[in-house]
C-alpha positions, 0 to 999 in steps of 0.5 A: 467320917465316912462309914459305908460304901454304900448307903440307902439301892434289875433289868425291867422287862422292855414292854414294861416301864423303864422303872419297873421291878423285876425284884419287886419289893413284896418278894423283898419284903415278904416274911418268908427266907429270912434268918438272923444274921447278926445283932449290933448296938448302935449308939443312936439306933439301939439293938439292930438286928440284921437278917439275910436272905437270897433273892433271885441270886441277890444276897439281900439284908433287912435291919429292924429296931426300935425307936420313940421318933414317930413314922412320919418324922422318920419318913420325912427323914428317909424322903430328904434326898437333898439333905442326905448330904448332910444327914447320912455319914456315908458320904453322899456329895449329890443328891437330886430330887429327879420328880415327886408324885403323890406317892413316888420319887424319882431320885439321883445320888453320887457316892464318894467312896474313900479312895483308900478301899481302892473301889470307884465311887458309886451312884444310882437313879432311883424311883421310889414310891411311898405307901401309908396304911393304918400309920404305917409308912412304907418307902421303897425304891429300885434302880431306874435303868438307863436313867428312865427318863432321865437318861440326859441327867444320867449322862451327864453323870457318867460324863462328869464322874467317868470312873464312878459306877452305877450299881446294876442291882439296887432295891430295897426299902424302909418301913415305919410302923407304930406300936402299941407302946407308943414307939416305931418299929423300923424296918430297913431293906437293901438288895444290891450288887454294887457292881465293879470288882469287888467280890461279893462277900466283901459287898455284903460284909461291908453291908452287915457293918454298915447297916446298923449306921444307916438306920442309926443316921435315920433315927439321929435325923429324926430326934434332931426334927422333934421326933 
């Protein structure tokens, strides 16, 4: 069953690459502006706190939870676009793995929002980018504009869902970090404006419902990979 309008996602300066942040994503993950919004209980993820905070006009949420499934495994998880089809049960029907580096990601996914909500579906390019220290894992995104270089596929997406949106504001990112009693810290960020019609406090009250099932997808996904 399908649970969010949207899942797991800035204009770039023209001198700049076309994936480059003007949110950048240590103003995201910085400690700082942050303060408690709510707290859930999922049945995969546990307790999920979920806090909020304002950048450049963005209202932005981070979840954070504990899980025994380690950093890699969930990494692993959060990087298998193709399989977010599968996994995530916020209804993901394409999912393209663009171009894989070392320590980045380029990605395409279409959302199919139920028609009920009588909001169009959504999709985005993505570039993405992994960093590890010390066991901790960190993959982190924001929206490619115009496609980068893959304005061709981008196209064809717009030809083929004309009615679909692509969100103008889409950042955020995962964090993974080991604990001294053996379990994950997990930390989970999203900075967007879906775009469209739909108000802003509707964006973001959909967001805090639907949070706690993004991370308890990742979590769920992991235990069924062995942890």
């Amino acid at each position: 069953m399908k649970k969010s309008l949207l899942p797991v996602l800035t204009l770039g300066l023209a001198s700049l690459p076309a994936w480059s942040m003007s949110m950048s994503w240590s103003s995201i993950q910085s400690q700082s502006g942050w303060s408690t919004h709510t707290t859930k209980t999922h049945a995969d993820a546990g307790t999920v706190q979920v806090l909020k905070k304002t950048i450049s006009g963005i209202q932005c949420f981070k979840g954070i939870a504990t899980t025994e499934v380690k950093p890699e495994t969930l990494y692993n998880v959060a990087a298998d676009i193709p399989g977010t089809r599968r996994w995530s049960t916020a209804g993901v029907k394409e999912a393209e793995v663009l171009a894989k580096g070392t320590s980045t990601l380029d990605y395409y996914q279409y959302l199919d929002v139920p028609g009920w909500t009588m909001a169009s579906d959504r999709f985005w390019f993505l570039h993405g980018i992994v960093e590890r220290s010390n066991g901790t894992v960190a993959f982190h995104w924001d929206r490619l504009e115009n496609g980068g270089p893959y304005a061709e596929r981008l196209n064809q997406v717009k030809t083929d869902h004309a009615d679909a949106i692509e969100p103008p504001t889409n950042a955020g990112g995962w964090v993974f970090t080991p604990q001294a009693d053996g379990n994950t810290l997990i930390e989970y960020y999203i900075c967007t404006d879906t775009g469209g019609m739909i108000p802003g406090a509707v964006q973001n009250a959909a967001t805090t419902k639907t949070l706690p099932d993004t991370v308890g997808d990742l979590v769920r996904e992991g235990r069924k990979r062995g942890g």
